[in-house]
Each structure stands twice: as structure tokens, then as C-alpha cells.
N, C-alpha and C positions, 0 to 999 in steps of 0.2 A: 972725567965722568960726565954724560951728556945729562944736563939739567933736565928734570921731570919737571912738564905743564900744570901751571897749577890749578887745581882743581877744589871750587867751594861748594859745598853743601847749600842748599836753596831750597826749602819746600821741599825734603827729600829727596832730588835732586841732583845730581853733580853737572855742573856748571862750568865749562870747558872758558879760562881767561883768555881774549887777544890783547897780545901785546902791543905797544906803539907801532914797533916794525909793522908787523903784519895788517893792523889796523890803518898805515897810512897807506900801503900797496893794494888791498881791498878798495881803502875810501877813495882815492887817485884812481882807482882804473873805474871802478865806478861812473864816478862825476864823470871822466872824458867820454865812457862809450856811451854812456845811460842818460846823462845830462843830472844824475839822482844826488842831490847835495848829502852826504853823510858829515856835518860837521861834529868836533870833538865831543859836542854834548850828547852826540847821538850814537858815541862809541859802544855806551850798554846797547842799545837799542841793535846795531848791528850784530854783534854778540850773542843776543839773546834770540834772534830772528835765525840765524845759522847754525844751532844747538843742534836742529835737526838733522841739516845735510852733513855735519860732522858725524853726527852718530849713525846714519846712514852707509857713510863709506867706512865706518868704522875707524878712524883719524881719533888721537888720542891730543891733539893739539892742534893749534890755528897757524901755524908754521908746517906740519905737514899738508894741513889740506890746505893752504894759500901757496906753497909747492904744487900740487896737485891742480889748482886750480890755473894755472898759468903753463900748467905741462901741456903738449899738443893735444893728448885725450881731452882734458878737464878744458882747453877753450872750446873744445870738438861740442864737451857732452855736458859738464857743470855749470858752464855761465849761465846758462839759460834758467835753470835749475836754482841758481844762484840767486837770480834776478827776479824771478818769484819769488822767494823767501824774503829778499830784502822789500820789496816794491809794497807800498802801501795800500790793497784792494777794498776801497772802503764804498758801497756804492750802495742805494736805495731804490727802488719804484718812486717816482713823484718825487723826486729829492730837488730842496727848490720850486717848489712847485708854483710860484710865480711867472717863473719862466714859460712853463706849459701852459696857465692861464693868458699870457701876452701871446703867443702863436694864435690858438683857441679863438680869441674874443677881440685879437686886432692886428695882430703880424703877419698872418699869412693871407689873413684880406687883403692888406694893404699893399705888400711886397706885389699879390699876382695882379692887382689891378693898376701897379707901377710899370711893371717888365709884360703883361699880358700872357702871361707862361701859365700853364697846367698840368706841367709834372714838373719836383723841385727834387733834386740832390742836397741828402745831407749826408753830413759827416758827424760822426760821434768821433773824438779823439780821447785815446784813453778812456775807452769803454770799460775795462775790468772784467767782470761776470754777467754785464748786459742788461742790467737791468734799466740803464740809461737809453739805450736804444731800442729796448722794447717799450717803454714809457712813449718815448717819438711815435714807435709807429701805433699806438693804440690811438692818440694824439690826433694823427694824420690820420688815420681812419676811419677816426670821427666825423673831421674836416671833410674827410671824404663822401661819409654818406649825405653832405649836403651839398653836393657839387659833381655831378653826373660825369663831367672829362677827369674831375681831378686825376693824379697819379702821383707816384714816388719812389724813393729807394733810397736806401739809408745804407752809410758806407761804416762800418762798426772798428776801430782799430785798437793796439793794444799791445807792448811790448810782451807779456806775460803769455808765453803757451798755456800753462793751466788755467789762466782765466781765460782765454778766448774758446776753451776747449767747452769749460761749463758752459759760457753762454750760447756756444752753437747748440748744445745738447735742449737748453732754457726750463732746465728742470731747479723749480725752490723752493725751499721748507715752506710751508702757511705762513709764517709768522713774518716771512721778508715780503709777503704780498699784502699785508695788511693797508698801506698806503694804496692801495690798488681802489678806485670807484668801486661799487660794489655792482655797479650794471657793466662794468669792464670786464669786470671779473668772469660775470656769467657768460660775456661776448668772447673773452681771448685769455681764457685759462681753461684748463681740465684736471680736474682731478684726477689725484694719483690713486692707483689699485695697488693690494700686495706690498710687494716690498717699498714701491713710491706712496704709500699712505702716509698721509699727515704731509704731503708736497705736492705742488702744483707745475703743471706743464706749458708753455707757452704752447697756443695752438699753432700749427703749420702755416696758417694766411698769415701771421704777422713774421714766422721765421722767412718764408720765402721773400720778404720785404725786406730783409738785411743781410747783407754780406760781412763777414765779419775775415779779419785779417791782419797778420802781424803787420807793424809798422814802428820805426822806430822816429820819435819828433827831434832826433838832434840829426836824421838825416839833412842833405844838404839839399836833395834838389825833391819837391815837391809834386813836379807836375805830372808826374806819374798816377798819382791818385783823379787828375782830372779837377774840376769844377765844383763850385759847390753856391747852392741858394743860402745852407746853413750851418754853419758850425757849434756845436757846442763840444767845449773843451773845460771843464770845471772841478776844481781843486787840482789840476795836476800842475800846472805853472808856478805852483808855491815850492814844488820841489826840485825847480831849477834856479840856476844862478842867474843873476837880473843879467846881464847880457846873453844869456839862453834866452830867458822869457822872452826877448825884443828878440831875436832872429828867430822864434816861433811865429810870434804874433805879426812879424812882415808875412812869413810865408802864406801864415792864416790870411792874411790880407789879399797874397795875389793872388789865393785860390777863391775867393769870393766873390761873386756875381756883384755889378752895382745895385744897389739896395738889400743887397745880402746882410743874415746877421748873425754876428757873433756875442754868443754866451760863454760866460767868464763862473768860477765862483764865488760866493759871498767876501770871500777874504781873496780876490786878485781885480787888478785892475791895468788900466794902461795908462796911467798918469806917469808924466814924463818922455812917455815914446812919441815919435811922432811916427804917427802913422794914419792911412786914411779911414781913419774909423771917427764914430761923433758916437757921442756918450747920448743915448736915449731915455736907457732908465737903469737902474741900479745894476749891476754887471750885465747889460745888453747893450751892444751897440752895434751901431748901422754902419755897413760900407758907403763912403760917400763918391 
């Protein structure tokens, strides 16, 4: 007789169990294609996050859809799918905002009067829903209206199809722009009408200043995305394994202009790697 999945009640609920089996061929294929550490403590957590896509295909267990998920369709059309659900999209306007005041008030003085440059390439890695990257360019904008040649373009990336989908669109409830200046706001938002009431729109001059686009950071070969004056990549290298985060953070390295800078988040660092980067000021530092 084939064993019935078990199934708990939870907050009204029924609550589909993965098993060890299944849990380690998920968390294994994960880590290698994703670089996304699922360790055992995080076994609910993945569980709880795939509730949906289960009950989506309508799969009555984590052995058919982890069948399913490895069939030619499901590498075709669920990974992706998959990798959304699991992927952590946690992201703010002004988040860190230290960061933004060091460009602002002495990083990007200082870098263009180093290299004599006036238009700068950044990179956003692991953008999410964009709001990291529309943050930059309100940022540079700024910068800009005091500096007549300035220019720029911000490269936006992101393994997740439905976040990079939001933030092309750069439509967001009020309440996620509340970090936003309030003289920003009235330069590079609009209010929503009708059915967008109660959410705000990025204006067109600041989407045309980003390119947004899939990219996965445990590819191998980087040089394809080109150069960069700046990277910020913050909170995502806490969710790879320390020899991922160091064959990141080289790549980050070679793609970096001298005096280039890279932004880290409050809990990542590079102590220990060696790389040609100098510790400036709390998760910033300088290409040397």
C-alpha cells in the first residue's frame, strides 16, 4: 500500500511535510545551481516557502513535485518558479542609508576627481524589486543636478523573474516609500490613480537610467556585464557558502575600476579573503 504524505493542520491550514530524501535533493541542487545555502535548520523554512507551488500544481506531496521538479518540463518551467519562492526578497528605499550619504557628500567627488571620468557604471547585484537601484539613481541625480557633464547607468541584476519583473514595472504600495526624502518624492514618484491608488510609480527619467536583468552570481565568467565605477551587492553574500562569497568577491574585484567601490551589508565582510580591496569605512571599500 503506497504511504499517504503527511499532512498537519497549522492555522487552519494543511501543511504538506518534506521528507529528508526530498529535502536533501532540493537543498543539493539548490546550493550548486543557486550558490542559496538551505542548511537543516532551514528545512521548515523551505517547506513552508513551497506550500504554494505545491498547491499550485496541485501535488499532494514533496516527492511528487521534487519528481516533477527535476522532470525535463519542471527544469524547462518550475526552477525558476521554484527560485522565487525560495529566494529571500527583502529590500527597502534608503536601506543603509549611510551608504547613500558617503557617495552624496564624498565618494563620488572624490573617485571622479581620482580617474577624471563623468559618466560612472554601476552595478546593483541582487537588485530584488528595485528599490536599491532606484535609491542610486535618485542619488545620482542629485549629484547630477550639481555637475553639468555628469552622466550614468546603473546595471540592475537579480536571479528571480518576478522580482526583476516588479521592478521594471517600479510600481509600490505608499508605505514601502516612506524612507524616500520627501523633496525626492515630489522629483521621482507619481501618484497612482484608480486601481494604483494608495502606490506610487517611479518616474520614467529615473527607469530609463536602469537596465535591469537576469544574472546568476555563481556564473563563472563575469566579463560579459563589462566594467563597473560601483557595486553594491548587500545582504546577499550571507546566503552563500564562504568559498562562494570569495569567488564572488574576486569577480567583483576584476570588474571594478581602480578607485572603484564596493558596498557590502551590515552583517558581510571580506576579512579573511585576500583581495584588492581596503576597508574605508564600515561595509565600503575601495579597489586599490
Amino acid at each position: 500500500m503506497m504511504a499517504t504524505p503527511e499532512i498537519k493542520k497549522q492555522d487552519n491550514l494543511s501543511t504538506i511535510i518534506i521528507e529528508e530524501k526530498e529535502y536533501h535533493r532540493l537543498s543539493g541542487y539548490i546550493l550548486s545551481q543557486f550558490g542559496i545555502k538551505l542548511p537543516p535548520s532551514k528545512k521548515t523554512l523551505l517547506q513552508s516557502r513551497l506550500q504554494k507551488r505545491l498547491k499550485a500544481l496541485q501535488h499532494d506531496s514533496f516527492r511528487e513535485y521534487v519528481d516533477y521538479v527535476f522532470s525535463s518540463k519542471g527544469l524547462q518551467e518550475e526552477v525558476a518558479l521554484m527560485i522565487d519562492a525560495v529566494s529571500t526578497n527583502v529590500t527597502d528605499f534608503f536601506r543603509e542609508p549611510v551608504h547613500f550619504d558617503f557617495l552624496l557628500n564624498q565618494g563620488l567627488q572624490t573617485y571622479l576627481d581620482l580617474n577624471g571620468k563623468n559618466k560612472l557604471s554601476i552595478w546593483s547585484a541582487g537588485c530584488s524589486s528595485g528599490e536599491e537601484p532606484y535609491t542610486l539613481a535618485m542619488v545620482l541625480k542629485e549629484y547630477a543636478a550639481t555637475k553639468n557633464d555628469f552622466d550614468f547607468n546603473i546595471l540592475a541584476t537579480d536571479i528571480s523573474d518576478s522580482m526583476l519583473q516588479n521592478a521594471m514595472i517600479g510600481i509600490y504600495p505608499n508605505d514601502k516609500a516612506e524612507m524616500i526624502p520627501y523633496d525626492f518624492k515630489k522629483k521621482y514618484l507619481l501618484r497612482g490613480k484608480n486601481t494604483h491608488e494608495h502606490k506610487v510609480k517611479v518616474s520614467l527619467e529615473l527607469r530609463n537610467k536602469i537596465e535591469f536583468r537576469k544574472y546568476n552570481l555563481l556564473s563563472t565568467d563575469y566579463s560579459q556585464l563589462g566594467k563597473f565605477d560601483i557595486i553594491f551587492c548587500r545582504n546577499v553574500l550571507i546566503y552563500f557558502e564562504r568559498e562562494v562569497q570569495y569567488r564572488i568577491l574576486k569577480q567583483f574585484s576584476s570588474l571594478l575600476n581602480k578607485g572603484g567601490y564596493l558596498f557590502l551589508g551590515h552583517s558581510e565582510s571580506i576579512t579573511g579573503y585576500s583581495l584588492p580591496l581596503q576597508h574605508i569605512r564600515s561595509t565600503i571599500f575601495l579597489k586599490k
